[in-house]
Structures are given as C-alpha cells and as structure tokens.
C-alpha positions as CSV (number, residue, x, y, z in Angstrom):
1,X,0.0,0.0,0.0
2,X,1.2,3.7,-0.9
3,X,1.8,6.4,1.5
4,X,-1.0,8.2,-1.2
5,X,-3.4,5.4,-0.5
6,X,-3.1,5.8,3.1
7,X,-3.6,9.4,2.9
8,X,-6.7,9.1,1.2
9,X,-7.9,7.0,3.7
10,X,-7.0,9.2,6.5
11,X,-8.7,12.0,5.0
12,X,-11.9,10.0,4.1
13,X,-11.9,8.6,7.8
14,X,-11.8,12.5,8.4
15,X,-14.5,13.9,6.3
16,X,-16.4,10.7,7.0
17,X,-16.6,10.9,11.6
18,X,-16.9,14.9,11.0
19,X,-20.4,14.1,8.3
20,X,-21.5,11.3,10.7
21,X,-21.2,13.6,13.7
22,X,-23.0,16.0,12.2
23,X,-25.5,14.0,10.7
24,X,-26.4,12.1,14.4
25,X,-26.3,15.8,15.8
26,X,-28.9,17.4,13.4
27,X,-31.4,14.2,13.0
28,X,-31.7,14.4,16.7
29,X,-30.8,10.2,16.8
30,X,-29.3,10.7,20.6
31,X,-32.2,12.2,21.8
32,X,-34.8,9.3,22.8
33,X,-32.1,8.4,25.3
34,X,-31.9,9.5,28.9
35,X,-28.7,7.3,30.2
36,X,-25.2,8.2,28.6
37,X,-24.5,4.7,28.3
38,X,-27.4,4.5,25.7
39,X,-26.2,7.8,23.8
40,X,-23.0,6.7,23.6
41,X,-23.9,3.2,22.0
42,X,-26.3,4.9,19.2
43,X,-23.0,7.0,18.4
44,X,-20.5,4.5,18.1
45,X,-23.2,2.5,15.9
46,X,-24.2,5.5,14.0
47,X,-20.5,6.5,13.5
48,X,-19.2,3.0,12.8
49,X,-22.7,2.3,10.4
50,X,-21.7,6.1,8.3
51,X,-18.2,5.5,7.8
52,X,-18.4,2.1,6.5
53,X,-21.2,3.8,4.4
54,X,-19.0,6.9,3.5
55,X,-16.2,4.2,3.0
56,X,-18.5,2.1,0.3
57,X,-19.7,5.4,-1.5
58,X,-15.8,6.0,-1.6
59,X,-14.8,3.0,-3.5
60,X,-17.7,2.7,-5.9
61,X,-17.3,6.6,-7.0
62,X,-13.5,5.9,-7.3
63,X,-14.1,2.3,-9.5
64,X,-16.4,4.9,-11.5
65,X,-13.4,7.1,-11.8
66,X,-15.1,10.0,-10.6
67,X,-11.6,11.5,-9.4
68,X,-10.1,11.1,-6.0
69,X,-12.0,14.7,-5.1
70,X,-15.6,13.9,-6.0
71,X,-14.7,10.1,-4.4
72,X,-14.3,11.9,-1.0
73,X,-17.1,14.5,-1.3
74,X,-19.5,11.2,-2.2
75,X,-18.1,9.6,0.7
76,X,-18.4,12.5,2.8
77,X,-22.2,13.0,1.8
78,X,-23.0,9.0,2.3
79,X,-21.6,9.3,5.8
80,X,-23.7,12.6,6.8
81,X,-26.8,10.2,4.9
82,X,-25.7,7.6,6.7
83,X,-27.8,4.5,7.3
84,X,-31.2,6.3,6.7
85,X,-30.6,6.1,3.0
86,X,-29.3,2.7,2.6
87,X,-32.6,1.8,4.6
88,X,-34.8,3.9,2.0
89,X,-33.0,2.1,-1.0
90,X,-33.7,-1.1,0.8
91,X,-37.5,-0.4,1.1
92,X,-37.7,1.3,-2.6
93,X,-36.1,-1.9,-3.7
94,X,-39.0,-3.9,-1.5
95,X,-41.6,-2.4,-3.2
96,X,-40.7,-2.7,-6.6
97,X,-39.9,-6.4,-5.9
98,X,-43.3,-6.7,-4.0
99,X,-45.2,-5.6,-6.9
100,X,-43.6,-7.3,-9.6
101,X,-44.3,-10.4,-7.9
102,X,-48.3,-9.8,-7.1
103,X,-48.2,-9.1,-10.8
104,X,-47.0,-12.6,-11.3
C-alpha cells in the first residue's frame, strides 16, 4: 500500500466521523435516550454504520473514476446520509420487488 493510498484514507476517515457527527447531531438520533451509556452506544453504531457507508460510497465513486475529489465529497455526503438512506434504498427496492411479484 502507498503512503498516497493511506492518505486518502486518512482524509476520508476525516471527512467521514466529521459528516457522521453532524448528521447524528442534526437528526436528533441521541435524543430518545436518557442514560449516557445509551447515547453513547447509538453514536458508536451510527459513526461506525456512516463511515463504513461513507467508505462504500468512496470506492464505488473511485471504481467509476469520478476522481479522487468527487470520491471523497461522495463519501463524505454517504456518511452525513448515513444509514437512513441505505434503509430507504432497501425499502424502494422492497416495493418494486413486492409488486412485480403480485403481478406474477
């Protein structure tokens, strides 16, 4: 592995924890909790869950040769989406599945 490669992945880890932050912060995702111990395990998982997210984004938009710029920006959007729009993929994806099987 290059010392370029492990740059870029330094500075996607970067972009990625700073869009996850921001994105648990402003969807309000800590707030059902009372305890700490509960606020801090919906961060880790919603940190860990956007930056393998932001980390996927990363990859596929670099394979796509989008340049190493746009890769990270992707990346960096995917992690402030996190989670909530692999979910809504998942249940677009549901649907259309649904339907073309009751048309069956």
């Amino acid at each position: 592995m290059k010392f370029e490669d492990i740059f870029i992945y330094c500075i996607l880890s970067i972009v990625s924890v700073f869009a996850g932050l921001v994105g648990i912060v402003t969807k309000d995702k800590l707030k059902p909790y009372k305890d700490i111990k509960g606020k801090f395990l919906t961060f880790v998982k919603g940190m860990l869950g956007s930056m393998f997210v932001a980390y996927l984004v990363f990859e596929i938009a670099s394979y796509l040769d989008f340049g190493l710029k746009l890769s990270v920006a992707f990346g960096g959007f995917a992690a402030y989406m996190g989670t909530d729009a692999l979910l809504k993929i998942e249940q677009l994806v549901e649907k259309l599945v649904n339907r073309k099987i009751d048309k069956m």
